[in-house]
N, C-alpha and C positions, 0 to 999 in steps of 0.2 A: 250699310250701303256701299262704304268706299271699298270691302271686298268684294261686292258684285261687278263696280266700278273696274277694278283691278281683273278681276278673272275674264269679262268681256273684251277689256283691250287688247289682254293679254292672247286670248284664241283670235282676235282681230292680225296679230302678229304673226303668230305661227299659221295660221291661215294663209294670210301673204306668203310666208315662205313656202311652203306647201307646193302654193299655185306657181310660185316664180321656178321652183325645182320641176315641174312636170307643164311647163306650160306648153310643149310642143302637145298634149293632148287636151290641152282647151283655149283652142285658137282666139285670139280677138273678136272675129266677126260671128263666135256661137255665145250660146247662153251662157256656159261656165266658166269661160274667158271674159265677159261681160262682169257677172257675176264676182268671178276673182278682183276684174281689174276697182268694182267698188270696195272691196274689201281693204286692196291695196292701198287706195288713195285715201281712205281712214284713217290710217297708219301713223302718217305725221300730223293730221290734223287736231286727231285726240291727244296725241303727245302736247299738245299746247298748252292742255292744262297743268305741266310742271312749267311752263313760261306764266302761267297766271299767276302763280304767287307774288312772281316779282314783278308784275305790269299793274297788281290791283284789280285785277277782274275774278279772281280767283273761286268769288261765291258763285258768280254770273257763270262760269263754263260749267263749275260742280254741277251746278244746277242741270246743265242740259246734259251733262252726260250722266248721272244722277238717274234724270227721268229715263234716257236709254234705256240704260241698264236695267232698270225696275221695268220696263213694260218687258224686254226680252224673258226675265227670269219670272214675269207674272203668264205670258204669253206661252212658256214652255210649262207652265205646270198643267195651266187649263187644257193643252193640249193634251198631256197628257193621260187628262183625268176622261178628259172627250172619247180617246182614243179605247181607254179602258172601259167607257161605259157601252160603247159601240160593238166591244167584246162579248162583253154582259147582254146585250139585246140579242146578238146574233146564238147566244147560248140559252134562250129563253127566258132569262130574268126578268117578271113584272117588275111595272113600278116607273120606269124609265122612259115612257113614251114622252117625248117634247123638254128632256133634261138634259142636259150636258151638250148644251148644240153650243159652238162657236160664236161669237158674236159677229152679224153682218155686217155692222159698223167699222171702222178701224179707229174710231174717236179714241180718246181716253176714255168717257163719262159711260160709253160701252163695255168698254173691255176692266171696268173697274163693277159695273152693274151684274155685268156675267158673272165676274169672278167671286159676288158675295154671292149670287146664286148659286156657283157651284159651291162654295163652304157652304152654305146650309144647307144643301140636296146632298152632297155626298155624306153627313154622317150616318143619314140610313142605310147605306151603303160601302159604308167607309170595309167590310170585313172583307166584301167580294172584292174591291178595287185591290186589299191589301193581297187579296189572294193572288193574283193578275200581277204581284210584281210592284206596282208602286208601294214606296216605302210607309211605314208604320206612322209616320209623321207627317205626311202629304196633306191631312188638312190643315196641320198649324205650322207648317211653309208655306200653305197658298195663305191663311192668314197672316204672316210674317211679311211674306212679297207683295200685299194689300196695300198694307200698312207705310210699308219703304214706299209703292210706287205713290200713293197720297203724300207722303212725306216731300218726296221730290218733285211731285208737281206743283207744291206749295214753296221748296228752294228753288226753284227757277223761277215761279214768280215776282221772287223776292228780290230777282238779281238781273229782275227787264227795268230795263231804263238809256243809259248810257250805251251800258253792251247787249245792248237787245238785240242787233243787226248778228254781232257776232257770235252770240250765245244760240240765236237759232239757226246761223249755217250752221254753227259746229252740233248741236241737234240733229239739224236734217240731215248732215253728214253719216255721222255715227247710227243714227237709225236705217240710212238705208243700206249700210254696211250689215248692221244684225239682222235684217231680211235676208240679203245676200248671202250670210253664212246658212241662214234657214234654209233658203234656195240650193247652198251647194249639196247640203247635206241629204238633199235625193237626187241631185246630181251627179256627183261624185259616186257613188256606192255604184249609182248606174252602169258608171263607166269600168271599173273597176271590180267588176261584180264577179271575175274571172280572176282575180287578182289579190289572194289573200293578204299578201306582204302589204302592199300598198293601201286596200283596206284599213289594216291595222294601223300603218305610218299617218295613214286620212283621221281614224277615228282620235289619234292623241292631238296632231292637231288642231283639230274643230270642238275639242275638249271645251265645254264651258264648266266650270267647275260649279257646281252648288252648294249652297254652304246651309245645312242645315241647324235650327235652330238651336241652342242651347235652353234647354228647360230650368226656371230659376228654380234656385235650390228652397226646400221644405223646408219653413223654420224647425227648429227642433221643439219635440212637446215641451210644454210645459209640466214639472217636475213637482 
């Protein structure tokens, strides 16, 4: 988790610079200047977790940024798998009528309910998805990001008490920073859609890295 933690702050960053180098094309008072300026104001807030080691709240901030980061990298698989199945309908494939829909909720208990739905709906489907482009491994990353996001919402509650106040601004902060990059991310191409160079300079940017899982190794036969 603390590399998802790491890769999220880290496009939080280069985000902000992005937006602060091209801001004359996303004014304050429009959406993508809106959009950046939450991005921006992230920035030093999530840095606070290298001041929690040494202030003692250290579990209480993991915790909420922790849970961040797991719903974004849970959020971006389902999406993806959504998107692929929607491929799959409009190409004729039975089978998928009322599968792979988004959750109307934005709770947790939603978007954790969906997501074991969609691990057990896609592996009848897992070959077409794979065909479409998501990788080989797509269901046992959305079971991996499951997993982490139940993790972390089990660490953060472990670490409401004291720093409850400040473990969920810094939460709500960070969360609605990883909307915002969602948000730029058909924002920006929009704008910029005449624009290869900055395209590309956008796409490394908004970079979230994922980190797919390592498969434990086979014990060796027994001899």
């Amino acid at each position: 988790m603390q590399r998802k933690i790491a890769s999220l702050t880290a496009a939080f960053k280069t985000t902000a610079a992005f937006g602060a180098k091209y801001a004359a094309d996303f004014p304050g008072t429009g959406m993508g200047g809106q959009e950046f300026a939450l991005v921006t104001a992230a920035v030093p807030q999530t840095a606070t977790l290298g001041a929690a080691q040494v202030s003692g709240t250290e579990s209480a901030h993991a915790g909420a940024l922790s849970k961040v980061a797991g719903r974004f990298h849970l959020h971006d698989d389902l999406h993806g798998i959504a998107d692929a199945a929607h491929s799959l309908v409009l190409m004729g494939t039975a089978g998928l009528q009322g599968k792979f829909l988004m959750p109307r909720s934005g709770g947790d208990t939603a978007l954790l309910n969906t997501a074991r739905a969609f691990q057990t709906d896609a592996a009848a489907f897992s070959a077409q998805f794979i065909s479409l482009g998501l990788p080989a491994t797509f269901i046992t990353q959305l079971g991996t990001d499951i997993t982490d996001f139940e993790t972390a919402i089990k660490a953060k509650g472990a670490g409401v008490g004291a720093q409850a106040g400040a473990t969920g601004g810094l939460e709500d902060t960070a969360n609605k920073a990883a909307i915002a990059l969602h948000v730029l991310k058909t924002i920006v191409p929009n704008i910029y859609k005449n624009d290869p160079a900055k395209l590309a300079e956008w796409a490394t940017a908004s970079h979230v890295e994922k980190h797919t899982p390592v498969p434990r190794a086979k014990p060796a036969p027994a001899k």
